[in-house]
Every structure is written in structure tokens, then in C-alpha cells.
C-alpha positions as CSV (number, residue, x, y, z in Angstrom):
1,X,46.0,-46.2,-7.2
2,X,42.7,-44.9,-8.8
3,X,41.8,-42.1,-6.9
4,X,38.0,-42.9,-6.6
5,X,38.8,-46.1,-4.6
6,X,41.5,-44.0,-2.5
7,X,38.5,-41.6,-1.8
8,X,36.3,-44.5,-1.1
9,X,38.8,-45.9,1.9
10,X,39.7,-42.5,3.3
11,X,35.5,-41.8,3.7
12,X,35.4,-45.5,5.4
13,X,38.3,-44.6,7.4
14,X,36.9,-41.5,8.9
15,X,33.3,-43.1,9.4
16,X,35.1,-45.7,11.4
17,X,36.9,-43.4,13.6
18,X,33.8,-41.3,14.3
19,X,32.0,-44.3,15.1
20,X,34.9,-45.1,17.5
21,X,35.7,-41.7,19.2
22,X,33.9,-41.3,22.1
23,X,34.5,-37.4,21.3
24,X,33.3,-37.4,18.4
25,X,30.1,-39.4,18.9
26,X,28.8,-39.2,22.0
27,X,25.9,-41.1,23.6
28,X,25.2,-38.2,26.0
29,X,23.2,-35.9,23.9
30,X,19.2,-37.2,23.2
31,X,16.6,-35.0,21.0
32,X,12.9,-35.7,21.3
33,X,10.1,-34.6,19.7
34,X,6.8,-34.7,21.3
35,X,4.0,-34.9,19.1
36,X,1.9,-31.4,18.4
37,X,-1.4,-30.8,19.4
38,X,-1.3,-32.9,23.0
39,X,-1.5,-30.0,25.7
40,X,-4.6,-30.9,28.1
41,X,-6.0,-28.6,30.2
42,X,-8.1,-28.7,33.8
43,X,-9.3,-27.5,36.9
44,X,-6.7,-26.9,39.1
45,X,-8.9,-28.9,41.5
46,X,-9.4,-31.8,40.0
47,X,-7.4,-34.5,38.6
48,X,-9.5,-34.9,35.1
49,X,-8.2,-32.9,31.9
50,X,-9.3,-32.8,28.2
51,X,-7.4,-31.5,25.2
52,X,-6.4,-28.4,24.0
53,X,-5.2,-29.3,20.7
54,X,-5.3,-25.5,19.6
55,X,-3.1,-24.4,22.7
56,X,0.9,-23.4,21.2
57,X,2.2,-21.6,24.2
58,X,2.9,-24.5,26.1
59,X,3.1,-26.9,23.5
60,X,6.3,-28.8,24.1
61,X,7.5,-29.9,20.5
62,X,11.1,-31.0,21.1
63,X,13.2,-31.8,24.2
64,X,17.1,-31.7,23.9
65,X,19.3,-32.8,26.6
66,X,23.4,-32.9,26.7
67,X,24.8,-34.6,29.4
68,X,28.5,-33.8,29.7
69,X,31.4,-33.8,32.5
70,X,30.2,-30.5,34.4
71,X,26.9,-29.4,33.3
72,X,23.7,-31.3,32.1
73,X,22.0,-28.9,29.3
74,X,18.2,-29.4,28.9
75,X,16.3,-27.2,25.8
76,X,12.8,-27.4,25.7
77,X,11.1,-26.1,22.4
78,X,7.5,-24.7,22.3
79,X,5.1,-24.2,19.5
80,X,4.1,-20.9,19.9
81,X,5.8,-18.4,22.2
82,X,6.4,-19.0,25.8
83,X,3.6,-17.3,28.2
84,X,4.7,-14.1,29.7
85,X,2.9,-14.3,33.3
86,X,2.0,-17.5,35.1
87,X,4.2,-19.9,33.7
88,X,5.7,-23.2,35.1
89,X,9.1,-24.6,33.1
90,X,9.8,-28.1,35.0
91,X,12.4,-31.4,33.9
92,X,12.8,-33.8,36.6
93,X,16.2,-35.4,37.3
94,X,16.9,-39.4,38.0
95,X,20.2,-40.3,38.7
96,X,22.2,-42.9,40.8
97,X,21.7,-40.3,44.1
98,X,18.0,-39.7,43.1
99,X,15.3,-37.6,42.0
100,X,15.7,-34.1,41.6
101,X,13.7,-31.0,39.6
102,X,14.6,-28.4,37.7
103,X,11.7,-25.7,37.9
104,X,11.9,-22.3,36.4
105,X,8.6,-20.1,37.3
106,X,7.0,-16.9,36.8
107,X,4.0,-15.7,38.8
108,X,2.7,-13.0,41.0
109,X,5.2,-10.8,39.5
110,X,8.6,-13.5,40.7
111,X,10.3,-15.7,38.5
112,X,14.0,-17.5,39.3
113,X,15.0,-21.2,38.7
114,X,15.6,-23.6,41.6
115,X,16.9,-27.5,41.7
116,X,14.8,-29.6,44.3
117,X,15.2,-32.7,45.9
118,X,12.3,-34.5,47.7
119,X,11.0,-30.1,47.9
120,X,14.0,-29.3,49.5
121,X,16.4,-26.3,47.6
122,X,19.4,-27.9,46.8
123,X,21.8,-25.2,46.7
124,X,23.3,-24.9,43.2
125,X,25.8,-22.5,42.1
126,X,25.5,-22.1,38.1
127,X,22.1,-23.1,37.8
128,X,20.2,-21.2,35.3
129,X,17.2,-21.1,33.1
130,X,17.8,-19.2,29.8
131,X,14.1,-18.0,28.2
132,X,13.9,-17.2,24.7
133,X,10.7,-16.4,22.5
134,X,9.6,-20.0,22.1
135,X,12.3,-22.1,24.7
136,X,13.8,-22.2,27.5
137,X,17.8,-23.5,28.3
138,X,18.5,-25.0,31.7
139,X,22.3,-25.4,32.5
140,X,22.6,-27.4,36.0
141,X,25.8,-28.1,37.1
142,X,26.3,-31.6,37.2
143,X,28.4,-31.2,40.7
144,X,24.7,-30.1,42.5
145,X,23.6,-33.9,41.4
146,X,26.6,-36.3,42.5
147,X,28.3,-35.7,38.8
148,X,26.6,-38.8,37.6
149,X,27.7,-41.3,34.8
150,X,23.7,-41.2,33.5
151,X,20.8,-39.1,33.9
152,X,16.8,-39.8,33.0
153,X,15.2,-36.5,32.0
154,X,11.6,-35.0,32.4
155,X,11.1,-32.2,30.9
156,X,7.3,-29.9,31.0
157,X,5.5,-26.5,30.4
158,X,2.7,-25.3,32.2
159,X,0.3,-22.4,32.4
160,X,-1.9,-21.1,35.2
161,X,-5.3,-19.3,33.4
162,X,-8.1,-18.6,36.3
163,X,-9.5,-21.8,37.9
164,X,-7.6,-23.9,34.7
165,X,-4.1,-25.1,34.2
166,X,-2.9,-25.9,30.7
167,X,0.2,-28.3,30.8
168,X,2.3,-30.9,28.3
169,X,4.4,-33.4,29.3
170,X,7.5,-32.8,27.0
171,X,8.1,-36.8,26.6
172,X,4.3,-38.3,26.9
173,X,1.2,-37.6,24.5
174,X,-0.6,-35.2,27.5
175,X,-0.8,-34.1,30.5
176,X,2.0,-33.9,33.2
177,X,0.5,-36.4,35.8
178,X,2.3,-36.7,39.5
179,X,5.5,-37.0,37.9
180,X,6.9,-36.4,34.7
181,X,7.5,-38.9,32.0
182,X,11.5,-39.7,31.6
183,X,13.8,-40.3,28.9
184,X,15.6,-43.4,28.3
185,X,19.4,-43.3,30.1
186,X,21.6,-40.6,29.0
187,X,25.2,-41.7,29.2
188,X,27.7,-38.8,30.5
189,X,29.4,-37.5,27.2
């Protein structure tokens, strides 16, 4: 046999078992990135923002999220570095048993991570929020959210400056409005 058509069917052979293996490709991974240059900023009392196309800190560029058997991994990328002091990291949750939120913060000199449902803590062993220069990594366990076969995802950044707050919604040109704009469904990997 010429060895450039045996090369030939072995390549189509693996493509077709990758294509097949659930392992190998998986639906439950989704990478999004939100266009540059859309942070809006406001009053903190008042609903009305305008842009702050020079802001980077809270910039949301990209939004990765893996949804596997025991944890749901969501990585949001910023622009510029993450703000030191005042900062709100949020993704919002929407599975078959609900709505839930992810929020990491850091102000008045406190920061943790915390899942919510309708404001309540839901407690949630494993839960964490991982900061580096310019993201963050939340791990949530997906046993603290009914271990569903799908997941919607959220995902935000947010900065507190005097009277003003400077936000991006992670999957929407803008501002974070009541809720967070959500991904399309993620199918557990």
C-alpha cells in the first residue's frame, strides 16, 4: 500500500474517533471573548451609565468555563490587572435547581468567595476563587448546585471608585444590569 494514502486513512480514522469520544471532545468546556473597550461606569445611585472605553482593570476580555462531573471551573480574563481594593468578581449560575452566584469581593479591608441562592449562603465546601494579576479562577463544586447535567454562566467584574462604580458584563457589550447576561447551555463534560 502507498504509504501517503495509509497516512491519509489513519489521520481520518483518528479525526473520527475524536469527533466520537465524548472524552476526547467534550461539549462542556465554552470560551468567550467579550469585546474590549465596553466597561460603563455610574453613580452608584442611579441606574444611567456611560462608557469607559479607556478603563482595563475591569475589562472582561475572555470568559472560560468547564463544566465537568465534580466541579464547574469558570476563568475570567481582564485587560489590565485586577483592582487591588474595592473589587466585585461575580458569575451567576442557572441550572435545572435554579439560580445561584458566585461572588468573590474585596472591600473594607475583607475579601472571601461565597455561592448564593436567592441571597442566601449556600454552604459549599471547595469553593474557591483563585486571583492572579489579570484573572480570577472560581472552582465550585458541582455537588453545592444539584450536580447538574447543564449549567448557563454569568460571569462580571466590578469596581467601587467614590460615588462611581465601573462594571463589564463578561458576556454582553456593557454594563452588568439586574442580572448578568448568560451563556448558551453548557453540557456536563
Amino acid at each position: 500500500m502507498n504509504p501517503v494514502p495509509r497516512a491519509v486513512a489513519a489521520l481520518a480514522c483518528a479525526a473520527g474517533l475524536l469527533l466520537t469520544t465524548p472524552a476526547l471532545a467534550s461539549a462542556a468546556d465554552l470560551v468567550h471573548t467579550d469585546p474590549a473597550h465596553d466597561v460603563r461606569v455610574g453613580d452608584i445611585d442611579s441606574e444611567r451609565t456611560h462608557p469607559a472605553a479607556d478603563e482595563r482593570r475591569v475589562d472582561v476580555r475572555r470568559v472560560g468555563v468547564s463544566h465537568g462531573l465534580d466541579a464547574l471551573t469558570i476563568r475570567l480574563r481582564t485587560r489590565g490587572p485586577l483592582p487591588t481594593k474595592r473589587l466585585f468578581l461575580a458569575a451567576q449560575l442557572k441550572a435545572p435547581s435554579g439560580r445561584f452566584e458566585v461572588t468573590y469581593m474585596k472591600f473594607l479591608g475583607e475579601s472571601g468567595v461565597s455561592l448564593t441562592r436567592k441571597f442566601d449562603e449556600v454552604p459549599c465546601e471547595g469553593l474557591t476563587a483563585t486571583l492572579e494579576r489579570k484573572a480570577v479562577t472560581f472552582v465550585v463544586p458541582t455537588a453545592c448546585f444539584g450536580t447538574p447535567a447543564w449549567v448557563r454562566v454569568g460571569a462580571g467584574a466590578a469596581q467601587m471608585r467614590k460615588q462611581k462604580i465601573v462594571m463589564d458584563d463578561g458576556f454582553s457589550r456593557g454594563a452588568i444590569e439586574n442580572d448578568l447576561h448568560l451563556s448558551k447551555r453548557i453540557a456536563r463534560g
